[in-house]
N, CA, C and O atoms as a DFTB+ gen file, in Angstrom:
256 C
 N C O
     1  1      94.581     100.754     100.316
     2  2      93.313     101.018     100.987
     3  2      93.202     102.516     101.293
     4  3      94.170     103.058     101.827
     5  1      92.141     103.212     101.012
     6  2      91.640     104.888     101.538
     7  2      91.015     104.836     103.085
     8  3      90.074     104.343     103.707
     9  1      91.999     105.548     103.246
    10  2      91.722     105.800     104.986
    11  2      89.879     106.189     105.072
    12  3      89.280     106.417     104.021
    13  1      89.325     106.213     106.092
    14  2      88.067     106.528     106.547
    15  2      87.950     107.876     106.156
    16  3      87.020     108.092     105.380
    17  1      88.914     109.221     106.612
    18  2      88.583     110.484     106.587
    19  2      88.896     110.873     104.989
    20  3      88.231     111.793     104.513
    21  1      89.847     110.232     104.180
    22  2      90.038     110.032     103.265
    23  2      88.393     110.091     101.926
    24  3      88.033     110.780     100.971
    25  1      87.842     108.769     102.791
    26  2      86.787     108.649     102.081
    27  2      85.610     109.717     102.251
    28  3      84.991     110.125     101.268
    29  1      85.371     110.093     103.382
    30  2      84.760     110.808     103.938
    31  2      84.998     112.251     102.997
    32  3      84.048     113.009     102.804
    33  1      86.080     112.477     102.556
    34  2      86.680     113.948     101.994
    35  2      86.156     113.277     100.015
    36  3      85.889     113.894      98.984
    37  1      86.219     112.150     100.273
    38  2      85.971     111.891      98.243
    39  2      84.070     112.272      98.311
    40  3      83.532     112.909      97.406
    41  1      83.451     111.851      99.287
    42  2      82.224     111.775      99.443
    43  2      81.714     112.876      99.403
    44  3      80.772     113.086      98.640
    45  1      82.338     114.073     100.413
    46  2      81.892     115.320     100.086
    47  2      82.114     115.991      99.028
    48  3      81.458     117.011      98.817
    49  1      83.000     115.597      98.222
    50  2      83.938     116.163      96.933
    51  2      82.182     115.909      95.846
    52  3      81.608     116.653      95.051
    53  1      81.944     114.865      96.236
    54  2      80.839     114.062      94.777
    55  2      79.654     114.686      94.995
    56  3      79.073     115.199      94.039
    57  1      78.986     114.750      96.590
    58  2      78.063     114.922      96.582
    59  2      78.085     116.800      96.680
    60  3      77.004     117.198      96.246
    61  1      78.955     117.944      97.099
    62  2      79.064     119.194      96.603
    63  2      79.023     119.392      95.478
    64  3      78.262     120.270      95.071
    65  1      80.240     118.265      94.097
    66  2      79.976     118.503      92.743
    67  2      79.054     118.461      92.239
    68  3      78.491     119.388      91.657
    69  1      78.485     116.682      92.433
    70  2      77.753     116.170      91.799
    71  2      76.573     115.759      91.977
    72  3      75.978     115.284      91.009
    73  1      75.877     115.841      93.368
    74  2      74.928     115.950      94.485
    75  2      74.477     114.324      94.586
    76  3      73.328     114.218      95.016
    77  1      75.140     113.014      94.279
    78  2      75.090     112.160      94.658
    79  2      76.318     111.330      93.739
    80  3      76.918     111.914      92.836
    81  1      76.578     109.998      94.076
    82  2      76.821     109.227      93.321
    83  2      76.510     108.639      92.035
    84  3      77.400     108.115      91.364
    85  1      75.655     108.675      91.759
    86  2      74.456     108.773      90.308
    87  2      74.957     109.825      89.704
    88  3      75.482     109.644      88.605
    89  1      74.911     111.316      90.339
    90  2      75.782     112.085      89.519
    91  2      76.966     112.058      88.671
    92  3      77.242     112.542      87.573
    93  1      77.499     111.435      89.412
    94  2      79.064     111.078      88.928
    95  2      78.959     110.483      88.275
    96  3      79.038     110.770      87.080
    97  1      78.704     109.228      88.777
    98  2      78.455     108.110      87.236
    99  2      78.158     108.532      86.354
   100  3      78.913     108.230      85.430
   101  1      76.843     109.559      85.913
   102  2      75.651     110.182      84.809
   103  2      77.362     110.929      84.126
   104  3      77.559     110.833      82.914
   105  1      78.298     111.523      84.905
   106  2      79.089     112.730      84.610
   107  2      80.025     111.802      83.862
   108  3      80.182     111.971      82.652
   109  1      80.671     110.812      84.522
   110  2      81.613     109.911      83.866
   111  2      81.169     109.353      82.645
   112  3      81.933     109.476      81.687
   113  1      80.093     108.767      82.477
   114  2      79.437     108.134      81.746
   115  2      79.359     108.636      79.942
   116  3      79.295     108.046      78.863
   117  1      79.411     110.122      80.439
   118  2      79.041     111.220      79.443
   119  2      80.510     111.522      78.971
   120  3      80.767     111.573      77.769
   121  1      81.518     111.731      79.980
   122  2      82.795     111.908      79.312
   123  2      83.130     110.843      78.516
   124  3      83.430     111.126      77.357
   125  1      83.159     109.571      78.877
   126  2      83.234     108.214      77.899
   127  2      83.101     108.101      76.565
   128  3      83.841     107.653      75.689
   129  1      81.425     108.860      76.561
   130  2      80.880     109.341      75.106
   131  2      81.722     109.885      74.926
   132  3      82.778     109.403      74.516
   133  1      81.521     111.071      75.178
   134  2      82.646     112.521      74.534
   135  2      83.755     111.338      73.754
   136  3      83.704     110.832      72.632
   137  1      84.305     111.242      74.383
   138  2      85.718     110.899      73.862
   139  2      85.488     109.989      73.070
   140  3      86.465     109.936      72.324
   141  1      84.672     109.143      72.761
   142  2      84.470     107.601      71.435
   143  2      83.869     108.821      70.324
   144  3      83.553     108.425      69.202
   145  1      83.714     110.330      70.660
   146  2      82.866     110.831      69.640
   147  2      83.775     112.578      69.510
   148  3      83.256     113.637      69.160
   149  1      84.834     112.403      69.816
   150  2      85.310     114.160      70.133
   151  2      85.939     113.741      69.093
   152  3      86.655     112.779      68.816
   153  1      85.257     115.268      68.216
   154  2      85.517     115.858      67.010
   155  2      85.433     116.992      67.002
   156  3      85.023     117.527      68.032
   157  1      85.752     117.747      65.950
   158  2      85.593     119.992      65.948
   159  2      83.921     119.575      65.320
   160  3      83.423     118.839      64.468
   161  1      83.417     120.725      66.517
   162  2      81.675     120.963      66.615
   163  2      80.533     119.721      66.728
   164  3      79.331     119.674      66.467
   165  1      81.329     118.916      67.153
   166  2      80.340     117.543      68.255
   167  2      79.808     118.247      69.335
   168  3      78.633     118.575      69.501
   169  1      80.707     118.439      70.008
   170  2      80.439     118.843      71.683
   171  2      80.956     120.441      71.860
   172  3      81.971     120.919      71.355
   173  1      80.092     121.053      72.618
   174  2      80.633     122.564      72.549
   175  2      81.991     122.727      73.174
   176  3      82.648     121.718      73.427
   177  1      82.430     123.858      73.425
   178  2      83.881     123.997      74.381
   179  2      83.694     123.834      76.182
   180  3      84.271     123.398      77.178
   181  1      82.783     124.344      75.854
   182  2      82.083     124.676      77.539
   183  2      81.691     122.872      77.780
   184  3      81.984     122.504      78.917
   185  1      81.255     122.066      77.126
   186  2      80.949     120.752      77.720
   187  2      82.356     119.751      77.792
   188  3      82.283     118.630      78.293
   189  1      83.312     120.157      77.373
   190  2      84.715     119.668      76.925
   191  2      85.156     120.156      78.262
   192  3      85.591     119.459      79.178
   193  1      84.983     121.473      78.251
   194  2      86.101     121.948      79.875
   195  2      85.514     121.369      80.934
   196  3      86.266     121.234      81.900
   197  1      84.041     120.854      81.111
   198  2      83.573     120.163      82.016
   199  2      83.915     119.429      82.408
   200  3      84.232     119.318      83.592
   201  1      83.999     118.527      81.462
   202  2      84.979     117.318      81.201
   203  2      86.053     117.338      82.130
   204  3      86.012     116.599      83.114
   205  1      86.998     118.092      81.930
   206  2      88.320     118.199      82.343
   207  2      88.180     118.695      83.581
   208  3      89.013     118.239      84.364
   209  1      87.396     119.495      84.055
   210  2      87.246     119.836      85.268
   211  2      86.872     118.846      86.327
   212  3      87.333     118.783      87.466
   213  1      85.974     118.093      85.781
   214  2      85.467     117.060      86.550
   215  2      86.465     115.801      86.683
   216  3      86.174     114.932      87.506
   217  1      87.585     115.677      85.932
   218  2      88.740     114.640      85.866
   219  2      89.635     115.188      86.780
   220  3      90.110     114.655      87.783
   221  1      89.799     116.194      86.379
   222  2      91.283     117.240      87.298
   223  2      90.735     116.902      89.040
   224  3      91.398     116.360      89.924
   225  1      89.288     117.447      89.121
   226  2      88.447     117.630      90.639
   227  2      88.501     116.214      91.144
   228  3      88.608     115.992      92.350
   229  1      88.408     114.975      89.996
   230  2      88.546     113.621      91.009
   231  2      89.762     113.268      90.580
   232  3      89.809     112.110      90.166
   233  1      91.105     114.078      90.524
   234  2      92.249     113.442      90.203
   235  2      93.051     114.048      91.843
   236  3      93.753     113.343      92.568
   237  1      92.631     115.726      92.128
   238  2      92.771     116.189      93.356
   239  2      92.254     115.500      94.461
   240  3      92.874     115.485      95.524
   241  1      90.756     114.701      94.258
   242  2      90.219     114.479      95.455
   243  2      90.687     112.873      96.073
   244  3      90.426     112.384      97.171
   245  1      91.678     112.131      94.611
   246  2      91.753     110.891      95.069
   247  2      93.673     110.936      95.542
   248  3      94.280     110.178      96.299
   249  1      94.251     112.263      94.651
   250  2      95.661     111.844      94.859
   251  2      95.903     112.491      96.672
   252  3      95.311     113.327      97.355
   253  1      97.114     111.549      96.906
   254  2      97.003     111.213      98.362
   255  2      97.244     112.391      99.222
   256  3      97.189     112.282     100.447
């Protein structure tokens, strides 16, 4: 179980990144693609590091 302040700290994490929950999803949603479709010159470099940024940012905001 995630403590209250816990959650409170993932919430601000999404809605500073991603300015709601919908965001995230829209963000996750899109990496999913990426990856059933990452090939050289599908997706630029800059939408790839996004990617990773946005995995790394909810890998910091969930590990304990």
């Amino acid at each position: 179980m995630i403590e209250p302040t816990r959650l409170e700290e993932i919430s601000e994490w999404i809605t500073e990144s991603y300015g709601s929950e919908a965001g995230l999803r829209q963000q996750l949603n899109h990496i999913v693609f990426m990856l059933h479709f990452l090939q050289e010159d599908v997706f630029s470099p800059r939408e790839v590091q996004d990617a990773v940024e946005l995995l790394k940012g909810l890998e910091d905001v969930l590990a304990p």
